[in-house]
N, C-alpha and C positions, 0 to 999 in steps of 0.2 A: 407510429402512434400519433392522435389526434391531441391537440394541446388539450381540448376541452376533454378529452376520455382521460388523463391522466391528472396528478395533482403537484402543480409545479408554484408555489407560491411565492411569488416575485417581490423583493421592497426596494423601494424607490431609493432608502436614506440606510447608514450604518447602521448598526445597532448600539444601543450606548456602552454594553457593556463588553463590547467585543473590540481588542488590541490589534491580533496578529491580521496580516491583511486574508489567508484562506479563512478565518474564520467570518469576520467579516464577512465576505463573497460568497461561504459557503451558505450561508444564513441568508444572505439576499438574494440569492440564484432558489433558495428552495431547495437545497441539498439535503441538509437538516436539519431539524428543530429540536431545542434543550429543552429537556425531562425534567433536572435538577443537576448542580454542578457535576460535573464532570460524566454527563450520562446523555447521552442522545441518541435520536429516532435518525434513521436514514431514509430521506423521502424516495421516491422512485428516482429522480434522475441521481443521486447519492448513491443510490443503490448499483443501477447501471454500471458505473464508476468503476466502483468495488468489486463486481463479477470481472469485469475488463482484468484488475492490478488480479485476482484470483487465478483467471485465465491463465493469465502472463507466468503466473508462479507454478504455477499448476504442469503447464508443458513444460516450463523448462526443467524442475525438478525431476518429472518422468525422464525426461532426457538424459538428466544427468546418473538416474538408475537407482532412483527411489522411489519409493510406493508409499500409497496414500492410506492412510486410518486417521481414526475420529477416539477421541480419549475421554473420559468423564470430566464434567468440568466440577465437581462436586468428589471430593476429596477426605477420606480418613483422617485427623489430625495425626493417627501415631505414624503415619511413613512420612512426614513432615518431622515430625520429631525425631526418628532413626536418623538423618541424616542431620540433624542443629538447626534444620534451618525454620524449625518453627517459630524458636526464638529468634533466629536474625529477623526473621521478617521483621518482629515484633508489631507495631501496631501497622503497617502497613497491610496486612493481609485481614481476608475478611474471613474469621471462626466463629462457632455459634456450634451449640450442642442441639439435638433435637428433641424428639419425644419422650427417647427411653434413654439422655443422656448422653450418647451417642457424639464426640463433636470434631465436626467437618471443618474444611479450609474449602473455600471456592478457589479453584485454582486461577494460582497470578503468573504461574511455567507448572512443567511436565515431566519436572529429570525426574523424580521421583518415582510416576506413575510408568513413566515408560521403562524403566529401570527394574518396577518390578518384574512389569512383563515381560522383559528382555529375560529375566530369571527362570520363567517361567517354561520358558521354548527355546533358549539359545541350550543346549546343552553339548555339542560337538564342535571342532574345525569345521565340519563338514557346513553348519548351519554359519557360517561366518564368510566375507562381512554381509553385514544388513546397514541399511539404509531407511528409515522410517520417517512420515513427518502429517503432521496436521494442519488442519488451518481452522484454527478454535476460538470463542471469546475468553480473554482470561477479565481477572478481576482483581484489583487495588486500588487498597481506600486510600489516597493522594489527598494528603492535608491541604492543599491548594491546586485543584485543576486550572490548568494555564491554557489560552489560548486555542480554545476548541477544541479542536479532535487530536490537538499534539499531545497534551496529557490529560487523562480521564480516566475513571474508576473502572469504566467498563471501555474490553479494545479487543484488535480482532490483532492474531499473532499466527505465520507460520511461525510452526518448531516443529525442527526437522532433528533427530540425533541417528549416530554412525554406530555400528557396534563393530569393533577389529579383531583380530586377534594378537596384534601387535603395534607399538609406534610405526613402524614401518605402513601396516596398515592404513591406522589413523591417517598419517601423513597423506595417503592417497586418499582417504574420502572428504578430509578434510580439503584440498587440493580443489576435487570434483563439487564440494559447495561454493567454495569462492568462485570459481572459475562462473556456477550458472546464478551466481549473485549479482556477480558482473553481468552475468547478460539479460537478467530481468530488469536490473537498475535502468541499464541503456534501453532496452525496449520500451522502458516506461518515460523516456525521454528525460532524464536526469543527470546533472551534472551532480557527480560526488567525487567522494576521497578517502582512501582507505588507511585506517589509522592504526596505529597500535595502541592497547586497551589494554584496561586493567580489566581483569576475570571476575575480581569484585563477589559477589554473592553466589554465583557461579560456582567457581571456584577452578581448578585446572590451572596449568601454569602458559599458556598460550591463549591469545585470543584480541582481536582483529574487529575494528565498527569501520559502518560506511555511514559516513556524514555527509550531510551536504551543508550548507554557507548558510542562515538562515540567523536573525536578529532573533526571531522568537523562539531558537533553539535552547536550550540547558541546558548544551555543553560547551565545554573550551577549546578549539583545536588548534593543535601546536603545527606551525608550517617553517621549516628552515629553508630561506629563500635561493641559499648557497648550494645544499646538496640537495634538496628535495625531501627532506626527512618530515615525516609526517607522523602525529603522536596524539592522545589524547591527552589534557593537560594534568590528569593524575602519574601517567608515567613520565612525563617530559617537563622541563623547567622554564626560565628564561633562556638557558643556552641552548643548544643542541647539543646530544650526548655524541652525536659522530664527527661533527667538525668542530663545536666550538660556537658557533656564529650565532648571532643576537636571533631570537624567532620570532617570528609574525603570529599572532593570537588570535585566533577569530571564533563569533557563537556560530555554533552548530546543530543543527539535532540530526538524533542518531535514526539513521533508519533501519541496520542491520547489523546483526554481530554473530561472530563464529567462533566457537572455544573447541579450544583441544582437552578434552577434562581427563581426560588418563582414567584413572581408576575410583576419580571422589565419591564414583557412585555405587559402583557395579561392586566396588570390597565390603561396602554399609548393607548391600541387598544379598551379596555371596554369588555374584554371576560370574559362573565359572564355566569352562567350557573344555573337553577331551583332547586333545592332540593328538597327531598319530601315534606315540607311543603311551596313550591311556590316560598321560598324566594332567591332572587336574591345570588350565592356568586361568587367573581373571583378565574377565572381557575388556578390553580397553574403548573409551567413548567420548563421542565427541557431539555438540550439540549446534544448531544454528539458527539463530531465529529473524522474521525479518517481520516489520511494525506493518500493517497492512493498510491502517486505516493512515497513521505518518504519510505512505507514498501519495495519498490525494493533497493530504494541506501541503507536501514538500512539494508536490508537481505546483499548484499553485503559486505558493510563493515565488517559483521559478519562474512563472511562466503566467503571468497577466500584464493586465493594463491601466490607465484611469476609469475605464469600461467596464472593465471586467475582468474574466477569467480567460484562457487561453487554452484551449487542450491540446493534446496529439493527437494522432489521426489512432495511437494503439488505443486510449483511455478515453477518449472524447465519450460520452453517452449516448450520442448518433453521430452519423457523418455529417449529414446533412440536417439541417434547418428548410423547412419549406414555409414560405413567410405569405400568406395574400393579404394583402393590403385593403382590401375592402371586399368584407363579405356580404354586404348587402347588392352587388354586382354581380348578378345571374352569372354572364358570360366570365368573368375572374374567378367564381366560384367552381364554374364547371372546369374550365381549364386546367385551376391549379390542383381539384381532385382527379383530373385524368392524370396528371404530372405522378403525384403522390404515390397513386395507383401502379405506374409504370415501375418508379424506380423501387418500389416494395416488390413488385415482381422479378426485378433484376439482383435481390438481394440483397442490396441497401437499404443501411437502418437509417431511416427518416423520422425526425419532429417536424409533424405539420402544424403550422400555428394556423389554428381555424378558430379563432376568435374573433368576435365582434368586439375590436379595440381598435385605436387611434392608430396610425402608421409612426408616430414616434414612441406609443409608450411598446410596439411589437420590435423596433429596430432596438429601442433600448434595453428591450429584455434578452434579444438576438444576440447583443454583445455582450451583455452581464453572464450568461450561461454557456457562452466559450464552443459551443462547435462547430468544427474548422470551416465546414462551407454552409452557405447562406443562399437560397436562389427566392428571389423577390417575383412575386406577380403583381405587376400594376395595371392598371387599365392604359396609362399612357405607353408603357412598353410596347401593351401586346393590341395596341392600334399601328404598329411596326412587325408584329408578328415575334417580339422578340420578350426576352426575360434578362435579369441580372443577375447574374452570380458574384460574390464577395467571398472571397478569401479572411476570413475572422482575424489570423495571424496581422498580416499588413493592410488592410482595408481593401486592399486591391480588386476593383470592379469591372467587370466584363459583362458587354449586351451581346447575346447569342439567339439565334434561331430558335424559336421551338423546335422544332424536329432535332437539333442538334442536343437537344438538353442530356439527353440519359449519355450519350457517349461525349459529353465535354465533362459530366460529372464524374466518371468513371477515370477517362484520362487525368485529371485534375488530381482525383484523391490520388490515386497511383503516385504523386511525381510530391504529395506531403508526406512532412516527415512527422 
């Protein structure tokens, strides 16, 4: 993609009204731009982003032997109310009657909705277990949206839920999500920590969040430096509950959480299912869901600079940056277009920055929007026949041959993490 053919809208300075540092960056890289509190547009390279963490979620789920569906986000109030939680939400949830009366919950989760379906079609052993999961916007009106994209009215949520025909069950599909939570987290290059949780609104008597370390987080997480015990600070104290020893507190936010819910749902809808001997028993279930838009500002906070933003070579928006440094220069124009040309034919996603800009306000945009290689066309290089590539991560510069370009590019990316 050409810079000029896309819309990447760059600022020089913070914004006043932005704390956490991905918000910040996200808004100065051009990721996204605020609608109204707690409500934003995802520009293209924002976008990119989010297909990449989707990607990521996407395999590994099928992997793990789940299939994919798409649910209403537009919601009945009375199966909100079967199960109480229309008043727990209370004013957090967004209802509103319509024409003929009528009144809807935009949904903020899914037990409900997939709960009934489950009712609908599970009727035998035979149909058990299932595995289901989406990747939807929900919606909650958040008396204070914090910190950009970490809380907001409007957000994008895998929810995945199990349906067993026993604990025993559960226990394994529960197992089978953690296990490919762990490996989406790690692929997204994320340091986290997996805690034990309260079920909270939920409800079930198990259930498990991955945090990671973060100042602009809302939560508390409890670490005992002795045995390792890890907790969220509603189940855990100042002590540790398994040794005793003083615990370490730190903010966090949450990116993902997995409940064993048993039966709080499927006995409020009546999902029952045959056994081999006829008789009736309920479905037991279990839900899991992970913040989609969370894993961009968490990758951030993890992972920048005074510069900028930092990505992986899984999430980055492109691999490659193609930078020419003066387009009014026939011979660096034609050059860096055969360049561009080549490595799009080799299957590499390139930003060609073909602007007619100053060669610091391109290198300063080069580092503010974080993808991992960089290859510079100067006129004084390529009177050497040669180009720079820069390593985003460590600044680290190398001057290579033209002809050598497409295969130092390809070796390179191969060997980031």
């Amino acid at each position: 993609m050409r810079w000029t053919q896309t819309l990447i809208p760059t600022l020089r300075e913070d914004p006043k009204d932005a704390e956490a540092v991905s918000h910040k960056l996200m808004l100065r890289a051009g990721l996204i731009r605020k609608l109204s509190a707690g409500i934003y547009t995802y520009l293209p390279l924002g976008m990119r982003i989010l297909e990449k963490v989707v990607s990521i979620i996407r395999e590994e789920m099928f992997r793990a032997g789940a299939d994919c569906l798409l649910m209403p986000a537009l919601h009945p109030a009375e199966i909100w109310k079967r199960t109480g939680r229309y008043e727990t939400l209370g004013a957090d949830k967004f209802a509103f009657k319509n024409r003929t009366d009528q009144e809807y919950v935009l949904g903020p989760t899914h037990e409900e909705v997939i709960t009934e379906l489950a009712g609908a079609y599970i009727k035998s052993y035979k149909d058990l277990p299932k595995i289901l999961f989406q990747i939807q916007t929900k919606f909650r009106d958040e008396l204070r949206p914090r910190f950009g994209i970490i809380r907001t009215k409007e957000f994008i949520m895998k929810d995945a839920y199990s349906f067993d025909r026993d604990e025993k069950g559960l226990d394994q599909s529960y197992q089978k999500m953690f296990e490919a939570y762990k490996k989406i987290f790690t692929r997204c290059g994320m340091s986290f920590e997996i805690v034990s949780a309260d079920p909270g609104l939920m409800g079930g008597k198990v259930s498990q969040e991955f945090m990671v370390e973060s100042k602009f987080g809302e939560d508390v997480m409890i670490q005992c430096p002795k045995c390792g015990y890890t907790a969220s600070q509603e189940v855990a104290g100042d002590l540790c509950p398994q040794c005793r020893s003083k615990v370490r507190k730190s903010t966090a936010m949450e990116i993902g959480h997995v409940f064993k819910l048993g039966t709080r749902y499927t006995k409020v809808f009546g999902v029952e299912y045959s056994d081999e001997k006829g008789e009736k028993r309920t479905v037991i279930m279990g839900c899991y869901g992970i913040g989609v838009n969370r894993i961009l500002a968490a990758h951030i906070e993890e992972h920048h600079d005074t510069k900028g933003m930092i990505w992986s070579k899984a999430l980055a928006p492109y691999q490659v940056l193609l930078l020419n440094l003066n387009q009014s220069d026939s011979a660096s124009v034609q050059i860096a277009d055969k360049i561009y040309e080549s490595l799009i034919a080799s299957g590499l996603e390139v930003l060609y920055d073909d602007r007619d800009e100053r060669a610091g306000v391109k290198f300063n945009d080069a580092d503010l929007i974080g993808i991992p290689l960089q290859i510079i066309v100067s006129e004084r290089n390529l009177k050497d026949g040669k180009l720079e590539i820069v390593k985003r991560a460590d600044k680290k510069t190398e001057r290579i041959d033209l002809a050598e370009v497409s295969k130092f590019i390809s070796e390179t990316l191969s060997g980031l993490s």
